[in-house]
N, C-alpha and C positions, 0 to 999 in steps of 0.2 A: 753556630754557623760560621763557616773560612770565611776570608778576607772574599777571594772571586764570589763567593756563592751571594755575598752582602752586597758587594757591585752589581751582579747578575740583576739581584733581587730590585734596587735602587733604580736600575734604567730601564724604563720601560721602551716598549718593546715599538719597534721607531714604524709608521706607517711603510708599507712598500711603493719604493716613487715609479712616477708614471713609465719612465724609461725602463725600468726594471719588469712589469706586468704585462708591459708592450710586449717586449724581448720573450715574455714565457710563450705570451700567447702566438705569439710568433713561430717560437719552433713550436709548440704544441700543433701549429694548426696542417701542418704537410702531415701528419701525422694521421688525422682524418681524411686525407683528401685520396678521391677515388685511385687504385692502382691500375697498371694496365693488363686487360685481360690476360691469364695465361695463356691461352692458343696466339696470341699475338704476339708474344715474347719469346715463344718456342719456335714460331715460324720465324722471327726475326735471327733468331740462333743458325737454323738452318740456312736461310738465306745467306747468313755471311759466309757459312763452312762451306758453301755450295757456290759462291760468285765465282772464283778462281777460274771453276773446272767451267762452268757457265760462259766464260770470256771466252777462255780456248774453243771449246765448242762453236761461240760465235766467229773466232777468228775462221776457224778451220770452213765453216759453210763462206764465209764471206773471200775468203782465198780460192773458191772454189765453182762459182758463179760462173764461170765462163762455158764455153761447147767443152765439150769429154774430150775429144780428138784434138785440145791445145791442151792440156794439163798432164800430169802423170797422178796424181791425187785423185783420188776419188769422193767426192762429195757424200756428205752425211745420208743425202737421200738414196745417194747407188747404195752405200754399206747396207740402210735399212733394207732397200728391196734385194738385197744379195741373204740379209737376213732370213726374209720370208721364203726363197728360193729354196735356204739349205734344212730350214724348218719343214718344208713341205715335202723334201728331198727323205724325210727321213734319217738324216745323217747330223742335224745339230745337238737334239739335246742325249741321243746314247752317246757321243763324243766327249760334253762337258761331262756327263755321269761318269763317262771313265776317267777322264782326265782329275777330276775331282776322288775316286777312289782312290787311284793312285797316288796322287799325292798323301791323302790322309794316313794311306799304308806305307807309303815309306818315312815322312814324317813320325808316325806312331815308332814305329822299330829305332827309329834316328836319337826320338827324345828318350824311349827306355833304356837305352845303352851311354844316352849320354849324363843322365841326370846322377848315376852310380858312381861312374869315370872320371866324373866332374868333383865330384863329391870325394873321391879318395884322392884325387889328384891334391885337390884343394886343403885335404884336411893331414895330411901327412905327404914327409920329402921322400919316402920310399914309392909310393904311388904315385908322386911328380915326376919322378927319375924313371917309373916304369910307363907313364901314359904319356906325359906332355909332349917328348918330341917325335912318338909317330904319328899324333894326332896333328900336330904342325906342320911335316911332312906329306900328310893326308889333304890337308886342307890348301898346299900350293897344288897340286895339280889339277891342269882345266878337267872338266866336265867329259870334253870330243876327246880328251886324251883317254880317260880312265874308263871310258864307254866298249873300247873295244878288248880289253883285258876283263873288263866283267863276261863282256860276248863269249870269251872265249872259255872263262870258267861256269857259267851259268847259263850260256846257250839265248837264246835273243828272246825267249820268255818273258811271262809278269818277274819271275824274280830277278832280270838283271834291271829292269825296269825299275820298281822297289828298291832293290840295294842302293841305286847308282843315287836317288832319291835321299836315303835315309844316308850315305855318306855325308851329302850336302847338310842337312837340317844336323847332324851328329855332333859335327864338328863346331858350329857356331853355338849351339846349344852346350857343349863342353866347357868351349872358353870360360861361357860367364857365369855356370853354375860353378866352375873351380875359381874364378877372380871372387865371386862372389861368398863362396868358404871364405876363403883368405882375410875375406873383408871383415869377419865379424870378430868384435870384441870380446878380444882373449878374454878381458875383465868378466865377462858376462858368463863363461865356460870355469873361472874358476870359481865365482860366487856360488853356480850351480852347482859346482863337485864339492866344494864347501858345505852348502847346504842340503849334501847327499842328497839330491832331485832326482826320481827315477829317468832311466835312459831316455824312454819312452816321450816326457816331456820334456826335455834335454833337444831331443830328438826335432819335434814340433814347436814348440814355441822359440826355441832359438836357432836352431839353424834351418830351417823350412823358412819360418818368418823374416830371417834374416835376410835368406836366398833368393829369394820371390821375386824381387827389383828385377835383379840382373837376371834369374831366369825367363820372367818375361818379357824381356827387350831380346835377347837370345832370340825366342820363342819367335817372336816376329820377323827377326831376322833369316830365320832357319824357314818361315814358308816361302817368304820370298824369292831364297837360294831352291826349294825345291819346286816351285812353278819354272825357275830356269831350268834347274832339271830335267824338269819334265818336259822341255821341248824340243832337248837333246836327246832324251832317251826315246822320246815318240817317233823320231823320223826313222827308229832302227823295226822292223818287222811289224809295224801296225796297222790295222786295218780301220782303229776308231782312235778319238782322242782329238783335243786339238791343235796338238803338233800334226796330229796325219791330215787333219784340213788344213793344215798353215802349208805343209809341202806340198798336197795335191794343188793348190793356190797357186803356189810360186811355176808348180808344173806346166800350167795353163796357164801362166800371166794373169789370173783374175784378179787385179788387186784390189777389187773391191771386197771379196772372199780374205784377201791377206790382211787389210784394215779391221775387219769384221774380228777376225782373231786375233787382232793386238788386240780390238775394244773390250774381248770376252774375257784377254789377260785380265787386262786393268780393274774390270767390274769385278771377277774372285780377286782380287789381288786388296782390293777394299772390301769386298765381305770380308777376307781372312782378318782385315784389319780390326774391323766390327768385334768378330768371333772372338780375336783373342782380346780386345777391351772388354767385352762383356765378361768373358773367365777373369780377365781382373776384379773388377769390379766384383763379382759373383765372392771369390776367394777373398778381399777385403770384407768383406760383408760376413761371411762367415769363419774370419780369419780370427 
């Protein structure tokens, strides 16, 4: 037997003092102690994401208390019954349906041309030299500028409408699939050509996975730019949508109608937000 092992053996083994069994039982005991329901902690979650807009909402009724005929704002409860008005009217919800097509359709056309564009731009200087600066080019001019050069190639149809759409989302969605090439680790491209790794996962697990970040902030970015869009391109030949209820609004002075259509922005303007976290999330998950 070693020297330690004969020490070991020789000292026996010292009682545990009071202070030391306190301390266990101590932290042991939160350890059983009841947790708070989940529906309680889920609402508690919401409650916080949800105070901000909650305040404003409270400001905006409490700014607005007074007779109609001293204010220029229109109170929560005119927007609501301007709500039921255009509901009943017939003209609310085929309006968000198109307005909602629309965008998806030209967002779709925007992301397929640019996730390519992005991709060659990014991944070689001959494809830099041939995309990046008309797409930079592309991307300073306003929206009322470039509205009427589409008119006049595509006629005031769905497809100038679309195009003008998928220019906005194109462009933002370019940038950051080509920053985000650029970003991935050379290291990582030659270990794979190294280890002759077919294209295919070449392909998918390092530049797809690498890309994803920055495509997705693009992504959100690009519907953003296409609900503005689309408020430009509605007021040219429309008869639904709600650009054409935001002008027929401003036509008549009803601002309760023209509030009601900021509000309908903002409510898709946070679905889209939802949508595109949940496709994250979905793609992490199966990534």
């Amino acid at each position: 037997m070693s020297v330690p092992e004969q020490i070991g053996a020789a000292v026996p083994d010292a009682p545990p003092s009071p202070s030391a069994s306190s301390s266990s039982s101590a932290s042991s005991a939160p350890a059983h102690a009841p947790s708070a329901p989940r529906w309680t902690r889920r609402m508690a979650r919401i409650g916080a994401a949800w105070a901000s807009t909650l305040v404003l909402f409270a400001l905006w009724a409490l700014c607005t208390r007074s007779a109609p005929d001293t204010r220029a704002l229109p109170s929560p409860g005119e927007v609501a019954a301007a709500f039921v008005d255009m509901r009943d009217e017939g003209a609310l919800w085929p309006s968000v349906r198109v307005s909602v097509l629309r965008v998806l359709a030209g967002l779709s056309v925007g992301v397929a041309l640019a996730v390519p564009a992005g991709v060659v731009s990014g991944a070689s200087r001959p494809g830099r030299a041939l995309i990046d600066k008309p797409v930079h080019m592309l991307r300073a001019i306003p929206f009322p500028a470039l509205a009427p050069l589409l008119i006049v190639t595509l006629g005031i149809g769905e497809a100038m409408k679309v195009t003008l759409i998928a220019v906005g989302a194109f462009a933002l969605v370019y940038v950051n699939v080509r920053d985000g090439v650029r970003a991935i680790d050379s290291g990582l491209l030659e270990l794979a050509r190294a280890y002759r790794m077919p294209r295919h996962v070449v392909f998918t697990k390092i530049l797809l996975c690498g890309v994803l970040p920055q495509f997705m902030t693009g992504l959100r970015f690009a519907i953003t730019v296409s609900w503005i869009a689309l408020v430009t391109c509605e007021t040219v030949n429309s008869s639904a949508g709600i650009g054409y209820l935001l002008a027929r609004s401003q036509q008549f002075f009803r601002t309760d109608q023209m509030v009601l259509c900021i509000v309908l922005y903002a409510a898709l303007g946070l679905l889209s937000e939802w949508a595109v976290g949940a496709l994250e999330r979905l793609l992490h998950t199966h990534g």
